[in-house]
Backbone as a printed PyTorch tensor [residue, N CA C, xyz], in Angstrom:
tensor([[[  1.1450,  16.4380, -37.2420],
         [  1.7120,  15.2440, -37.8240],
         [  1.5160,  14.0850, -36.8530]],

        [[  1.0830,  12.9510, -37.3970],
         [  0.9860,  11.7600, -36.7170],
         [  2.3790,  11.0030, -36.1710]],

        [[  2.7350,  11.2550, -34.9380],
         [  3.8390,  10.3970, -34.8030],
         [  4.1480,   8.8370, -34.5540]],

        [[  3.1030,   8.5590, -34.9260],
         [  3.4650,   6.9170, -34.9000],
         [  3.5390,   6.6680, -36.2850]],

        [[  2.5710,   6.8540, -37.1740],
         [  2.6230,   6.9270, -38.8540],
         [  3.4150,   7.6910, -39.4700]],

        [[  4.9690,   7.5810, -39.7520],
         [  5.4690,   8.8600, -40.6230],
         [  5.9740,   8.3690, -41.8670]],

        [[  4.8660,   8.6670, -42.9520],
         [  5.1500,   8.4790, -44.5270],
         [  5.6210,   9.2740, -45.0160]],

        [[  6.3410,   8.7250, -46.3960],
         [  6.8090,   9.5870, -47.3720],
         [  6.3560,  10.7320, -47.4440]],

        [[  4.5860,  10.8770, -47.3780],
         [  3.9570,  11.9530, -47.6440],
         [  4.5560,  13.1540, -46.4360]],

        [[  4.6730,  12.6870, -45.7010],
         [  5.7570,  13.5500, -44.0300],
         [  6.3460,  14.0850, -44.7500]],

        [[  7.4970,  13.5140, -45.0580],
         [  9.0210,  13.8020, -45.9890],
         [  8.5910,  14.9770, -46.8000]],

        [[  7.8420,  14.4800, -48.3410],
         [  7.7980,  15.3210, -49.0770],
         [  7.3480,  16.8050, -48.5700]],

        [[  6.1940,  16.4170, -47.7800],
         [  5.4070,  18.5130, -47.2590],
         [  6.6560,  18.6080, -46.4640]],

        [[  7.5440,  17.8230, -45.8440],
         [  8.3660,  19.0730, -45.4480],
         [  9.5250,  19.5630, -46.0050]],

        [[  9.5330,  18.5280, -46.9590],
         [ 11.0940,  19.1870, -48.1510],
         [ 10.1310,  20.3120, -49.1070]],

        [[  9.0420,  20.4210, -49.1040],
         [  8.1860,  21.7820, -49.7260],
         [  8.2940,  22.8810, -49.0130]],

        [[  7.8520,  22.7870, -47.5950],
         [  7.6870,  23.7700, -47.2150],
         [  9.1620,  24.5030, -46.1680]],

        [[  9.8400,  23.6190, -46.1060],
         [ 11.1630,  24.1740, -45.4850],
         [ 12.6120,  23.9840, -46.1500]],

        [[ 12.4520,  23.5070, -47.6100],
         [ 13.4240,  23.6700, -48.3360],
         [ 13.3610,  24.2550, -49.7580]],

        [[ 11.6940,  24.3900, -49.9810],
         [ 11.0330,  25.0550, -51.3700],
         [ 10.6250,  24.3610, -52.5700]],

        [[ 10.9440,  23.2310, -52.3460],
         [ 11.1310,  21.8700, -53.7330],
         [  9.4710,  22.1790, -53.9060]],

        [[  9.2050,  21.5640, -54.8810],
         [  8.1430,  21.7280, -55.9940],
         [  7.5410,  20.1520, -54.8110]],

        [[  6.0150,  19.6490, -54.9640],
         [  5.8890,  18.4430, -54.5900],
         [  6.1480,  17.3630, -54.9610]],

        [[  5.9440,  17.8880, -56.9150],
         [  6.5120,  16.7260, -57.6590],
         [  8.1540,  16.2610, -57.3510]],

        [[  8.6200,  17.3090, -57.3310],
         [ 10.2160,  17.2720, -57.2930],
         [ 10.5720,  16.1200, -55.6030]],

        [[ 10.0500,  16.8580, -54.6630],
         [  9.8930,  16.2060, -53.6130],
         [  9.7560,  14.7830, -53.6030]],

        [[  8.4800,  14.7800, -54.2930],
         [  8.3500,  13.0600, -54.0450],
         [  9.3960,  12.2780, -55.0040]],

        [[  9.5590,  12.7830, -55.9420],
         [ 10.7250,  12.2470, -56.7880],
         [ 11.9250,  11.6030, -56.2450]],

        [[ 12.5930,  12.4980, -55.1490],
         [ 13.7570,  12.6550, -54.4810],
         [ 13.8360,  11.4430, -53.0880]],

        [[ 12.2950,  11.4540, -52.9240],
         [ 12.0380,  10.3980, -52.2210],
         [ 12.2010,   9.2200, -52.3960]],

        [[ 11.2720,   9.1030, -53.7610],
         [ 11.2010,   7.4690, -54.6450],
         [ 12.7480,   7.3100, -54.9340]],

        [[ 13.3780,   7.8770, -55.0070],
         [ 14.7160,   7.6180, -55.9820],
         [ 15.4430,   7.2360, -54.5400]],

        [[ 15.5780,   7.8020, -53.3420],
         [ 16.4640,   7.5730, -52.0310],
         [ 15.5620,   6.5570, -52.1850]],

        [[ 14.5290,   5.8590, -51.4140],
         [ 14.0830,   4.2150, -51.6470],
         [ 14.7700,   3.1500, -52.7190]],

        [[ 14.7880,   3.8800, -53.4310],
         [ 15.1810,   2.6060, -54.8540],
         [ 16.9040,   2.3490, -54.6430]],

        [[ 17.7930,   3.5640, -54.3260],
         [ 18.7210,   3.1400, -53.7990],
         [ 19.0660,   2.6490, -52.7390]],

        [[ 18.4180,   2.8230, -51.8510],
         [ 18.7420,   2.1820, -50.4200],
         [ 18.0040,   0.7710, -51.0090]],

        [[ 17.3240,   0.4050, -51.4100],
         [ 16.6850,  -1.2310, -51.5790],
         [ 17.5920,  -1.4570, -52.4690]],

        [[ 17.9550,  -1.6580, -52.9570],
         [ 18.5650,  -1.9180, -54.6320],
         [ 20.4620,  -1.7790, -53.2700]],

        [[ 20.8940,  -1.2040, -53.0290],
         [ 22.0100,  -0.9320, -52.0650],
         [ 21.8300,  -2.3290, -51.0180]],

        [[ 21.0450,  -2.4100, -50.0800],
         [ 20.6910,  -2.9650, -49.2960],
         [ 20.5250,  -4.5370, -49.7830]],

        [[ 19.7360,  -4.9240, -50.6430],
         [ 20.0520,  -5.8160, -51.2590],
         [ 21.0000,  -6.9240, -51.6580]],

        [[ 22.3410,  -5.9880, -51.7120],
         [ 23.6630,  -6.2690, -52.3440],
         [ 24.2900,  -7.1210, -51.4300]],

        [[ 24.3470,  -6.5570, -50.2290],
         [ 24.8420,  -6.6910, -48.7140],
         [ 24.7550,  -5.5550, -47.8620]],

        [[ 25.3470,  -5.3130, -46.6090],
         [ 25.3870,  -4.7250, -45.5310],
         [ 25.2560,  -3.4270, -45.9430]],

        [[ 24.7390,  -2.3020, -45.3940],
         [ 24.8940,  -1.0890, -46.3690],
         [ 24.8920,   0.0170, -45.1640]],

        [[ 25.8700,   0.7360, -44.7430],
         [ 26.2280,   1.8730, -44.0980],
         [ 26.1600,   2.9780, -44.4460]],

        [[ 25.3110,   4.0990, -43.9900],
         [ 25.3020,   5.4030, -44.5080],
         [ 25.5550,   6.2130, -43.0860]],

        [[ 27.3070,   6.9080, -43.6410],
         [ 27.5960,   7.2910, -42.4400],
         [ 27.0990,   7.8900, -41.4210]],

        [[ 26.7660,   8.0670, -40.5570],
         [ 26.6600,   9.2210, -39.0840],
         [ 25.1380,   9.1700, -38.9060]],

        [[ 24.5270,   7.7440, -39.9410],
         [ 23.1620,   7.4720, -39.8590],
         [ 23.1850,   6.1070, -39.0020]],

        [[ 23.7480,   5.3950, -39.8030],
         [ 23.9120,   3.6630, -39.1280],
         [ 23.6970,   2.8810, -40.1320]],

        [[ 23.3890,   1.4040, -40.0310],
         [ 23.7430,   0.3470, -40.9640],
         [ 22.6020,  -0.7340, -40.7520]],

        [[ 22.1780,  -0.9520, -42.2850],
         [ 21.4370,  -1.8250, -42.6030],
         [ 22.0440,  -3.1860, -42.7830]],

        [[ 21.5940,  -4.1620, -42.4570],
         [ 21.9000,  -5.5660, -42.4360],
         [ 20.7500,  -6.7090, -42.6550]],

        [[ 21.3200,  -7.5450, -43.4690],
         [ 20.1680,  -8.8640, -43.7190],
         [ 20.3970,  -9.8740, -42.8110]],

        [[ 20.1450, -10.1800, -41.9900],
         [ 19.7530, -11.2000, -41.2390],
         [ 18.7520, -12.2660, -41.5040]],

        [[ 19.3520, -13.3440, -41.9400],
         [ 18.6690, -14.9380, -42.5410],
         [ 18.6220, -15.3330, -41.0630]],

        [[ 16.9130, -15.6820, -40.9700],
         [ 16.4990, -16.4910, -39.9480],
         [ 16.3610, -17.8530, -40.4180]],

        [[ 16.4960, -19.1020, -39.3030],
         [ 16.5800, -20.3980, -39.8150],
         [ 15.0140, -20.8990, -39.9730]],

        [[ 14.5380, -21.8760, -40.4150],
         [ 13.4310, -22.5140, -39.7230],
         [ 13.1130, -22.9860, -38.4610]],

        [[ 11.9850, -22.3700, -37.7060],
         [ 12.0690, -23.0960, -36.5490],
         [ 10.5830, -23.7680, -35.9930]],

        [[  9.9690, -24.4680, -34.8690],
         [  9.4920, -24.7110, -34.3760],
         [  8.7400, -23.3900, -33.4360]],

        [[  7.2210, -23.2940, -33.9330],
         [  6.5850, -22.5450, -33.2730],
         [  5.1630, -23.2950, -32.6000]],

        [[  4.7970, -22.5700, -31.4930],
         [  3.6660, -22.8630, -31.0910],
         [  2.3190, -22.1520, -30.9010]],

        [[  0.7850, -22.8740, -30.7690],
         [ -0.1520, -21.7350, -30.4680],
         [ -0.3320, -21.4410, -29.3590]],

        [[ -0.4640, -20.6810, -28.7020],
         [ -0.5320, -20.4160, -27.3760],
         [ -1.7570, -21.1640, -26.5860]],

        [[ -2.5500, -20.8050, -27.1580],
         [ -4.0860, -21.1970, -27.1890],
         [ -4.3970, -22.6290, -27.2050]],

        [[ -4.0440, -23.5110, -27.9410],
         [ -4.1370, -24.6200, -28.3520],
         [ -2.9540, -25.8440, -28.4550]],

        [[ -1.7850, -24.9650, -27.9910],
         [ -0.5140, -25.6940, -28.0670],
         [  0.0220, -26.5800, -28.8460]],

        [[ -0.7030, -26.4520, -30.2380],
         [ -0.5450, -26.7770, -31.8390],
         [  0.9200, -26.9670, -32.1610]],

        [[  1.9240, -27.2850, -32.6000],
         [  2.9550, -27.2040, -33.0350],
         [  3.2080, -27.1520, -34.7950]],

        [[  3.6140, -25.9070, -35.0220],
         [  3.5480, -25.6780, -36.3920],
         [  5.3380, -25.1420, -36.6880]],

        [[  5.8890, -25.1510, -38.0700],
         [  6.5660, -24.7400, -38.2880],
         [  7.1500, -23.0990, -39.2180]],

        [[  7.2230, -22.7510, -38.2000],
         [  8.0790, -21.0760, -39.1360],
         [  8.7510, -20.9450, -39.7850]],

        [[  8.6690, -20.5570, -41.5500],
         [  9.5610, -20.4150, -42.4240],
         [ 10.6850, -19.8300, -41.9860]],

        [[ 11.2960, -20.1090, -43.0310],
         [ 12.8050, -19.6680, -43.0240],
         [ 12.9930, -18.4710, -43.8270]],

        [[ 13.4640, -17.2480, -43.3410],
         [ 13.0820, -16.3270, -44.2680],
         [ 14.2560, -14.8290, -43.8350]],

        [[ 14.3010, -14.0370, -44.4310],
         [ 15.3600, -12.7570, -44.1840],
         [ 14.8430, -11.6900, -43.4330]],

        [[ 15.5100, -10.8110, -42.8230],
         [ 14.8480, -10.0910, -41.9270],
         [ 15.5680,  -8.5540, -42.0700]],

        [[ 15.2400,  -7.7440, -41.6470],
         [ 16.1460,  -6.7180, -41.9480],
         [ 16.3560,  -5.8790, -40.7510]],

        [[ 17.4220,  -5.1650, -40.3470],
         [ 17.9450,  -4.9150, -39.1440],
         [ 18.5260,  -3.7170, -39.5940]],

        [[ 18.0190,  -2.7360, -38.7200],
         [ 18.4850,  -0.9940, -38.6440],
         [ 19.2040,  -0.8270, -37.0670]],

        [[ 20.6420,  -0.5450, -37.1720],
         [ 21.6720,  -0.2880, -36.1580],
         [ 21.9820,   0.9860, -36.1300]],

        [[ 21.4730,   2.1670, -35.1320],
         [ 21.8770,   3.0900, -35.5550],
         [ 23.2470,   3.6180, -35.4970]],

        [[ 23.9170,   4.8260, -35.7210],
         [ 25.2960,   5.1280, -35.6230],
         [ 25.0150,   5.6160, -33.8220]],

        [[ 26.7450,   5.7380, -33.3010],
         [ 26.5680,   6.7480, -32.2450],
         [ 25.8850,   7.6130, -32.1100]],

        [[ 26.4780,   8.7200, -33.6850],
         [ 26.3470,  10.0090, -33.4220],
         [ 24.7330,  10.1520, -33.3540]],

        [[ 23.8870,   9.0060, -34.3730],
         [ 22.4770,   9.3710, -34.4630],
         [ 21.7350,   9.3500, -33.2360]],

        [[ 22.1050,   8.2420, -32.3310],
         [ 21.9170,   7.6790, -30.6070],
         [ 22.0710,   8.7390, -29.9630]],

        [[ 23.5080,   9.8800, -29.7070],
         [ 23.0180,  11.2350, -29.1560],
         [ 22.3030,  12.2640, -29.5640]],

        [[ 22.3730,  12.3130, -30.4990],
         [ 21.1890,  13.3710, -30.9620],
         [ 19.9400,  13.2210, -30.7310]],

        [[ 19.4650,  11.4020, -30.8670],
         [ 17.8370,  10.9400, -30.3190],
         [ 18.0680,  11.3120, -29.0180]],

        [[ 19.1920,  11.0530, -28.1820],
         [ 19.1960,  10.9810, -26.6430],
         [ 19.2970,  12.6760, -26.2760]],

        [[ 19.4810,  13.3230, -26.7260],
         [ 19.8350,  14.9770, -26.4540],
         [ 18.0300,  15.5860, -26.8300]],

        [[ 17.4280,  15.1390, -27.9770],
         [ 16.0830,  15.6010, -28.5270],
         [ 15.4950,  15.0930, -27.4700]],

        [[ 15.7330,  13.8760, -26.9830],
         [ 14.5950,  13.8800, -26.2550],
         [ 14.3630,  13.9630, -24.6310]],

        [[ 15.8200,  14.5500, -23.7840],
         [ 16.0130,  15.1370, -22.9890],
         [ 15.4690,  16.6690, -22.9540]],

        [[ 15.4120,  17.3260, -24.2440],
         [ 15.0190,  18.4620, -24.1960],
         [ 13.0130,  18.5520, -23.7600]],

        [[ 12.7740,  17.3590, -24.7590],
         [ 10.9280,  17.0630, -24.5430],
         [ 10.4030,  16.8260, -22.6950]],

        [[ 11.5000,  16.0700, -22.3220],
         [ 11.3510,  15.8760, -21.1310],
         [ 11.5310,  16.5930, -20.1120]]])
């Protein structure tokens, strides 16, 4: 498995092969967790416990530059989205990857 790229397609072969789901069924289960978390997320702030919390963050317009050419252009104003994880998810990354090390 590619660990910098991890798609849906990840997800589904492994809800096949280590929980038994059909592929169709799999990807199903997938599309449908997306549509609620967007459609959720959307609304406002959206917490899924002992995972962490999604948040919209509205950036203002601002003043940007080219590095290169020292151009002055302006950056839309636009929403951003922000993944906070929980504690509990923070030790478990921090425990997994004490073990790799």
């Amino acid at each position: 498995m590619d660990r910098n790229n991890f798609k849906k397609k990840n997800i589904s072969d492994y809800l096949c092969k280590k929980k038994g789901y059909s592929a169709l069924f799999a990807k199903k289960i997938i599309n449908d967790l997306i549509e609620i978390l967007s459609t959720e997320i959307s609304k406002d702030n959206f917490t899924l416990k002992n995972i962490g919390t999604f948040k919209i963050l509205n950036k203002k317009r601002r003043i940007g530059r080219n590095p290169k050419t020292k151009e002055i252009y302006f950056i839309k104003a636009r929403k951003s989205l922000v993944f906070k994880p929980s504690s509990n998810l923070s030790k478990k990354m921090n425990k997994y990857i004490e073990k790799i090390n």
